[in-house]
N, C-alpha and C positions, 0 to 999 in steps of 0.2 A: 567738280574738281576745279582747282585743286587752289583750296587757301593755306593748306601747313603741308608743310616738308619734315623731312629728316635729313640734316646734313652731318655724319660721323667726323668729322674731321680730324679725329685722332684714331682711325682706322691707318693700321699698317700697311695696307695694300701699297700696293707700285703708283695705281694710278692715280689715290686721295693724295697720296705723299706728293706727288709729280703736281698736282693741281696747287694743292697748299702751298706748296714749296716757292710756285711762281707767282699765287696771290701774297704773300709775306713776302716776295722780294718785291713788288709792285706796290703792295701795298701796308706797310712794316705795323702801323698803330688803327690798323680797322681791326674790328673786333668781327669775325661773322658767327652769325647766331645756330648755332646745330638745329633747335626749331624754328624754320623761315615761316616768315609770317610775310602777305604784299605789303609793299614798299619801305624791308629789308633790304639791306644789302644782299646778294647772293655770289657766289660763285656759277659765271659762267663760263663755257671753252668756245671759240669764235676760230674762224680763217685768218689766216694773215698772210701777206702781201708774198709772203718769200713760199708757201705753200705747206706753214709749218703749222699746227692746232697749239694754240695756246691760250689761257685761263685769264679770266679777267673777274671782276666785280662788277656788278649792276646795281640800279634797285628792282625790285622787284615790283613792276606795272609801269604802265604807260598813264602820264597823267595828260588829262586833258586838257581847253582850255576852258570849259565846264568847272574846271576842281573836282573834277569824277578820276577813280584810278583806277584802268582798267589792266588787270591783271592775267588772265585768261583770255585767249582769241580760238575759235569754234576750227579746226582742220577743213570742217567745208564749205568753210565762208571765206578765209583766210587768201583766196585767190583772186579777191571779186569787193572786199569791202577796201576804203580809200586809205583807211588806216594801215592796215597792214602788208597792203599788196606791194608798194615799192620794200617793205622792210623784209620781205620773204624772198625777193626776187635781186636783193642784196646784201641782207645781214641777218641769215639765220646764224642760229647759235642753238646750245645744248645747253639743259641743267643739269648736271649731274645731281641725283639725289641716291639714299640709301630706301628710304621710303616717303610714301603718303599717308596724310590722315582720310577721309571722309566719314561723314554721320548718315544715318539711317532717320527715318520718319520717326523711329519713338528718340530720337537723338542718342542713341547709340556712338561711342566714336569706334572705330576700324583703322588699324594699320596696315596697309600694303609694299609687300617688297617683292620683288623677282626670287623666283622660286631658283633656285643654284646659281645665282649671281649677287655680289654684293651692290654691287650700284645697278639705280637704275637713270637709262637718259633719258633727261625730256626731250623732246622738238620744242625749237624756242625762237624768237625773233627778237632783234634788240635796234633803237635806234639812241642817236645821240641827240637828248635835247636839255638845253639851257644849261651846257655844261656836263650834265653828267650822261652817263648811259641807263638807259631805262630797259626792262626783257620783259617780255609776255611767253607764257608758256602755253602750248599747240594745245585743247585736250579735243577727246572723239568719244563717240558712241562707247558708253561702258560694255564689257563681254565677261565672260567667265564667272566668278567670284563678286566681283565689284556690282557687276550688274544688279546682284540681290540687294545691294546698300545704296549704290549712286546710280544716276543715269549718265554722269561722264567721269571718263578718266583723261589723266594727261596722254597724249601720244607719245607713247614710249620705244626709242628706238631699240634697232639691237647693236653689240659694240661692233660688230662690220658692217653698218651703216653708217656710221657716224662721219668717217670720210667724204660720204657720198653725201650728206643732209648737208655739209659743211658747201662741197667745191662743186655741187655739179647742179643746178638748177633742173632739171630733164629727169633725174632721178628723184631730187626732192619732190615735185610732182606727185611722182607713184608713191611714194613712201607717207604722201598726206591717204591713202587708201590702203593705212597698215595693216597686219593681220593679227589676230591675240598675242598674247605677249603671255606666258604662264604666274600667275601673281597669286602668292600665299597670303592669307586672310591672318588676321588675330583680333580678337575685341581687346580692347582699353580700356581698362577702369580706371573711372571720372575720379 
């Protein structure tokens, strides 16, 4: 995990509307793409200074100075490698997504979403370089469903976490040691 998303954007919910709403007033003439691809633009939701959660744009990876993009960062590395550790210990953020793709060994593609929930959040990290903001999304050991296709999935919060991934460093911690998340399967024809 995880190289394609689903992002619905014209989902009527409260909280795609409330996201979109303030990336279109931030940002009026970017287009964001409902299937993300690394280093897309994305919608992401970050802390801000007054204690409010609000939406912004990224791309999607951390580029190197290799010219490598590194898109994904492992939950049990992420405390301990040079890249990431000041960016988790000052700018986690969240992806909202509807779903994920992954492929199977006979290259199968699989879509996954949260079983009675229409969004799911990633755990994500963002820094600001050479101008723009760049996000890595968390993932961890696949479980459930996912496991028979992938060996990782993204770490998916649940929505009364999200507070805590955001403002509380001490709880972010525990929440890299998440627990299954319930995620419905469907194959995809190619």
């Amino acid at each position: 995990m995880c190289r394609l998303f689903f992002w619905n954007q014209e989902d009527d919910s409260k909280a795609v509307q409330k996201i979109m709403g303030e990336i279109r007033r931030k940002s009026p003439e970017t287009k964001v793409p409902q299937i993300a691809r690394p280093s897309n633009e994305i919608p992401y939701l970050q802390a801000s200074v007054f204690g409010k959660t609000t939406a912004a744009l990224g791309h999607w990876g951390f580029q190197t100075n290799q010219g490598k993009l590194i898109y994904n960062a492992r939950q049990e590395t992420v405390l301990s490698k040079g890249l990431f550790q000041p960016c988790f210990e000052r700018n986690r953020c969240i992806v909202p997504a509807h779903s994920f793709f992954e492929w199977n060994h006979e290259h199968q593609c699989f879509r996954f979403s949260q079983a009675g929930e229409s969004i799911l959040y990633f755990a994500a990290l963002y820094r600001k370089q050479g101008g723009r903001t760049e996000v890595v999304v968390l993932t961890t050991h696949s479980m459930g469903e996912i496991a028979l296709v992938h060996h990782r999935m993204p770490l998916i919060l649940k929505e009364a976490e999200l507070r805590s991934w955001l403002y509380d460093t001490c709880v972010s911690e525990q929440l890299l040691a998440q627990g299954e998340i319930a995620l419905k399967k469907e194959m995809v024809e190619n």
